[in-house]
Backbone as numpy.savetxt, mean C-alpha at the origin, in Angstrom:
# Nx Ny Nz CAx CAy CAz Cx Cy Cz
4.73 -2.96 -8.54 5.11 -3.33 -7.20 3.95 -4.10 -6.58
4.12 -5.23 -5.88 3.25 -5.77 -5.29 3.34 -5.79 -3.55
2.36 -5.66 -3.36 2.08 -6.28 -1.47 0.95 -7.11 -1.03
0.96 -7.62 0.34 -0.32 -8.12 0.34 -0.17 -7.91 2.24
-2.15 -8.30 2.07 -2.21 -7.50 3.56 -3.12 -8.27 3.77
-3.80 -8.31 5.35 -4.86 -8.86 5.40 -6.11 -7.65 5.36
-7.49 -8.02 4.23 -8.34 -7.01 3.72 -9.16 -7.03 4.87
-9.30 -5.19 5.65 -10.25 -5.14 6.19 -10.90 -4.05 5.85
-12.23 -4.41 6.19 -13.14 -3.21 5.56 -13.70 -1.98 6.34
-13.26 -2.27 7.83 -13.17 -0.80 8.56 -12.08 0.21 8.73
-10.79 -0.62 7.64 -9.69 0.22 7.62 -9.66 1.40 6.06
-10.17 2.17 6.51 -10.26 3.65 5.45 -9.16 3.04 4.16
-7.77 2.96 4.76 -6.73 3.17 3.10 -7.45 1.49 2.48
-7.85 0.93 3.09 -8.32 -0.59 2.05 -9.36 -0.11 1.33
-9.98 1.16 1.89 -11.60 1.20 0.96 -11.15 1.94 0.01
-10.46 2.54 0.45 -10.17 3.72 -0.57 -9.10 3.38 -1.60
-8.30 2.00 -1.77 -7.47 1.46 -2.44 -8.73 0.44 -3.70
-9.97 0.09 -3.22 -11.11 -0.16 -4.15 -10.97 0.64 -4.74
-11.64 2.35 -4.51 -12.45 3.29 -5.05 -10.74 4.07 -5.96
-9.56 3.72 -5.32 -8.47 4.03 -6.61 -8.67 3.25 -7.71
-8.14 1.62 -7.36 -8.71 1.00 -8.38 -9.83 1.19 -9.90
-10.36 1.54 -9.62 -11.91 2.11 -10.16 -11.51 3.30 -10.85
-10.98 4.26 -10.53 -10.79 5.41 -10.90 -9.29 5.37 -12.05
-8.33 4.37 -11.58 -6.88 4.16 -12.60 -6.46 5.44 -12.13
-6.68 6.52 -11.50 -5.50 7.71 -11.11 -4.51 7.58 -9.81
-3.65 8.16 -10.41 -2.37 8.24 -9.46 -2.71 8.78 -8.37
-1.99 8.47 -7.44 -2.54 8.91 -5.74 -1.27 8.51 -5.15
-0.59 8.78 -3.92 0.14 8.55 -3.13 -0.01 7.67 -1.81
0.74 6.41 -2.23 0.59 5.36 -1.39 1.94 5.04 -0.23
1.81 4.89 0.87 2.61 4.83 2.00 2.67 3.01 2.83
3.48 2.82 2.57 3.27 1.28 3.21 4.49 1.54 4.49
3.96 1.10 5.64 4.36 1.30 7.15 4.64 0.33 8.18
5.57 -0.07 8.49 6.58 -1.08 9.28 5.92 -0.48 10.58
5.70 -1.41 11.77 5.31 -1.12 13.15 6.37 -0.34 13.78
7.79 -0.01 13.35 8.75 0.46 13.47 9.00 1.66 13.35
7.73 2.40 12.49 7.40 3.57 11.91 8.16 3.78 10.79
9.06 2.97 10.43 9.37 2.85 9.04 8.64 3.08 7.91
8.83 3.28 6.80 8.02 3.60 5.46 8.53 3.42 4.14
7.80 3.20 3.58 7.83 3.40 1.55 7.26 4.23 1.28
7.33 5.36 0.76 6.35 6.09 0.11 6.31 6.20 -1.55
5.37 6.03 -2.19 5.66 6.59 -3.54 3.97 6.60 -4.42
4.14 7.20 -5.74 3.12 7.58 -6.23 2.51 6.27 -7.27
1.25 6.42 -7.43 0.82 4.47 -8.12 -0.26 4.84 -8.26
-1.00 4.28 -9.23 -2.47 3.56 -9.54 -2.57 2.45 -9.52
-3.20 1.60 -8.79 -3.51 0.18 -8.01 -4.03 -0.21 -9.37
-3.01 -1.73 -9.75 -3.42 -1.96 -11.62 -3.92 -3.65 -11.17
-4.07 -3.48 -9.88 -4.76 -5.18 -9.55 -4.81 -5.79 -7.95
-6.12 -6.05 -7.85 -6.26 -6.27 -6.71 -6.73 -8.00 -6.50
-6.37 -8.56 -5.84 -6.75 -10.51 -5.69 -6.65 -10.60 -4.43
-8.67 -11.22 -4.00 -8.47 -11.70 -2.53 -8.45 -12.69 -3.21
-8.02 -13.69 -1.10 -7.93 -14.71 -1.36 -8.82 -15.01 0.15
-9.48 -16.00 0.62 -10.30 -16.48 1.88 -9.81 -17.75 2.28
-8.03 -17.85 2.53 -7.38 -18.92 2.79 -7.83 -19.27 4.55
-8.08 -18.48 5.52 -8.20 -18.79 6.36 -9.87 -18.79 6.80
-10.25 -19.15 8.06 -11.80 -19.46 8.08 -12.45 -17.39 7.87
-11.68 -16.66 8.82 -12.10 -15.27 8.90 -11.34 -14.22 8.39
-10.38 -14.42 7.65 -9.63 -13.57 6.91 -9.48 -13.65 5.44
-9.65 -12.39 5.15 -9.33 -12.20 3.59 -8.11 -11.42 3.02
-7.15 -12.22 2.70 -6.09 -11.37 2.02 -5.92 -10.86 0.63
-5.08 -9.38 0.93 -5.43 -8.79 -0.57 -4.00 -8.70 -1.16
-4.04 -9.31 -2.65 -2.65 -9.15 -3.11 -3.00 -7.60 -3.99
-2.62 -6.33 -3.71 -2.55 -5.59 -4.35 -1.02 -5.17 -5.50
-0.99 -4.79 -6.72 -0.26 -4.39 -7.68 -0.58 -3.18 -8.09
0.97 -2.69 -7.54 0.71 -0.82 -8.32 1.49 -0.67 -9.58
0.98 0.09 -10.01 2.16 0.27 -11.29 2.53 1.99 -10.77
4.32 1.83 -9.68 4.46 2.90 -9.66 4.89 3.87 -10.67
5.16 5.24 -10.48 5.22 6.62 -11.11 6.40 7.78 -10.58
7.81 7.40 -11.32 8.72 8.42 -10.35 9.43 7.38 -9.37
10.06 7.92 -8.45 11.37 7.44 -7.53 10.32 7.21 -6.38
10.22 5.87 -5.96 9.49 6.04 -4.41 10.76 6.70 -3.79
10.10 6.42 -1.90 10.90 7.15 -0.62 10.69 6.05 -0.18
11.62 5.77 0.86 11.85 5.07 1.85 12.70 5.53 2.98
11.91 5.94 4.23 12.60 6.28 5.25 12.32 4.85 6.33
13.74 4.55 6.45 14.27 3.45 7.38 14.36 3.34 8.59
13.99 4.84 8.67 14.55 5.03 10.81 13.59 5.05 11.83
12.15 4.87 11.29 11.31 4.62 12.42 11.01 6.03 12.72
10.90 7.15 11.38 10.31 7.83 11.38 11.28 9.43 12.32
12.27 9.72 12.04 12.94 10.92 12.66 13.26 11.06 11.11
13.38 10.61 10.42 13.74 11.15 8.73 15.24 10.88 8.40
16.40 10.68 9.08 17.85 11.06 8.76 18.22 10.33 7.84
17.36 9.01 7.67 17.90 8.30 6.23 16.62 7.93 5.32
16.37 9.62 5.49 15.29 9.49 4.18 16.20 9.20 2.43
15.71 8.68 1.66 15.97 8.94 0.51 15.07 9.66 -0.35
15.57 10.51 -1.40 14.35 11.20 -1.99 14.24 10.51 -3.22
């Protein structure tokens, strides 16, 4: 599965998506819509690519190789159309 974000380095899950990297173990990753929406599912981060397309931003294409059925709850976070 791939995403990409813009890389910052005072945001904890970006540092700690390095120090997975590094390690190849499975961990539980959550990707989050301003909506409070979500993905959840389990991965070891199998590739990470910045890129410094703009003058002050660095974007990160991260690749997980997930593990099992992700989740995705759609509703902005009350759960009713969670899937398991």
């Amino acid at each position: 599965m791939d995403a990409e974000a813009f890389f910052l380095r005072q945001q904890p899950s970006h540092m700690q998506a390095l120090e997975d990297f590094d390690s190849r173990g499975n961990q539980i990753y959550r990707l989050e819509w301003p909506d409070g929406a979500y993905f959840e599912f389990e991965a070891f981060v199998q590739g990470m690519e910045f890129t410094n397309e703009l003058e002050d931003a660095v974007k990160v294409a991260f690749t997980w190789k997930v593990s099992g059925k992700p989740r995705f709850n759609g509703t902005g976070g009350n759960g009713d159309n969670d899937t398991p």
